[in-house]
C-alpha positions in Angstrom: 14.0 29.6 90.0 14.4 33.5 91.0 14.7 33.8 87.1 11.4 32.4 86.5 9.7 33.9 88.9 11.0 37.6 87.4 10.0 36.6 84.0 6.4 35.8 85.0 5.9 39.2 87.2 7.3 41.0 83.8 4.6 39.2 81.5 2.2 40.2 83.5 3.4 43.4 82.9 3.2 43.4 79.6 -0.5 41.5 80.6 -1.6 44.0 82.2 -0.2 46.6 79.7 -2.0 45.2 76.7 -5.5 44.9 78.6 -5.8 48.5 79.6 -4.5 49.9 75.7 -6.9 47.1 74.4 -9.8 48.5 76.5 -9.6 51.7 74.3 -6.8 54.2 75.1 -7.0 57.5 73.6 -4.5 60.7 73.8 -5.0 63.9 72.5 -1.9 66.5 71.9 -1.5 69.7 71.0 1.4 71.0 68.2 2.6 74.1 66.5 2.5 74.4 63.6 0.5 74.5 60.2 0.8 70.8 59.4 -0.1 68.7 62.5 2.8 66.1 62.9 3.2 64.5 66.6 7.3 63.7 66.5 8.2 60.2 67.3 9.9 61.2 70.6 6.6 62.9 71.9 4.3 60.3 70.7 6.2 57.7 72.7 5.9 60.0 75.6 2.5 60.3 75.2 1.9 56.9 75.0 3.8 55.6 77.7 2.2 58.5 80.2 -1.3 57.7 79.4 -0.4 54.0 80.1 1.0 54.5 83.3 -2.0 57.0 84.4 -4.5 54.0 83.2 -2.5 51.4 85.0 -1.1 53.4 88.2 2.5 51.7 87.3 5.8 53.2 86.5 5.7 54.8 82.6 6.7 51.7 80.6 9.9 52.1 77.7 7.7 52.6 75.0 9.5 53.3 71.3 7.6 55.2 67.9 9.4 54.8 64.9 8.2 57.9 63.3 6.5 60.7 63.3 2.7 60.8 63.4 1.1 62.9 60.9 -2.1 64.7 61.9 -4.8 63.3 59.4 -7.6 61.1 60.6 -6.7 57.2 59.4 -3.3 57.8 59.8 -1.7 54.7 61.9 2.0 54.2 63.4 3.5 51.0 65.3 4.7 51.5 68.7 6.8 49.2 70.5 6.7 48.8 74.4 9.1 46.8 75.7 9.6 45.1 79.1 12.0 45.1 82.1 12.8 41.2 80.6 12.8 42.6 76.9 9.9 41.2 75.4 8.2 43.5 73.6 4.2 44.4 72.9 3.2 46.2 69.2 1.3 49.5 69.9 -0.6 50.8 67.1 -2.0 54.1 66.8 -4.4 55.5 65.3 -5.6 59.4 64.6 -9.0 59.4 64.8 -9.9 63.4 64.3 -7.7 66.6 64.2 -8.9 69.9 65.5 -6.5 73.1 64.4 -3.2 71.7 66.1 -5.0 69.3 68.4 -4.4 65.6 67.3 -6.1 63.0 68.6 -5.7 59.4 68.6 -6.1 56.0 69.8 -4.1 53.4 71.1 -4.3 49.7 70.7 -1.8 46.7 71.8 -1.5 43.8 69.9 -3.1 40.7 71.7 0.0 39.0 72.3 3.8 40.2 73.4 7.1 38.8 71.7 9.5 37.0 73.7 12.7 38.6 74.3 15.5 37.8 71.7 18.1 35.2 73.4 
């Protein structure tokens, strides 16, 4: 029953999680140099600090495949996944670039992914 009970506090995580980047997220970082490019690493950084600051919870594991170029439209898929390892999609999205200052937006899908068994 303890099992249960784990999994359903860690859903609503990932609940919780998805309701605050559906209500409209954005970030905003700074980089250095003449192309704008956000690396993966900081992007998931990013992303998992603006989450917890929205939420007031602990930063969640959040994972970017790639780098995000600085040009408005441009869109990556981030993956947060949970204590329980079910995961959430992030997308993100740039939506204008000043000099070296990219900034973006971040949506969850509507719906996490059961951990694997």
């Amino acid at each position: 029953m303890t099992g249960a009970r784990s999994t359903a506090v860690t859903w609503s995580l990932s609940a919780a999680a998805a309701g605050v980047l559906l209500a409209g997220c954005s970030g905003s970082v700074s980089v250095g140099n003449s192309e704008p490019k956000l690396s993966s690493d900081k992007l998931a950084t990013t992303v998992s600090e603006k989450l917890a600051s929205t939420t007031g919870r602990p930063k969640p594991d959040i994972t970017c495949p790639e780098d995000l170029v600085g040009k408005v439209g441009t869109t990556t898929r981030c993956t947060l996944t949970a204590a329980d390892g079910s995961t959430l999609g992030v997308s993100v999205k740039v939506t204008s670039v000043d000099g070296e200052q990219i900034n973006f937006d971040i949506k969850a899908d509507d719906t996490a992914s059961p951990a694997a068994n």
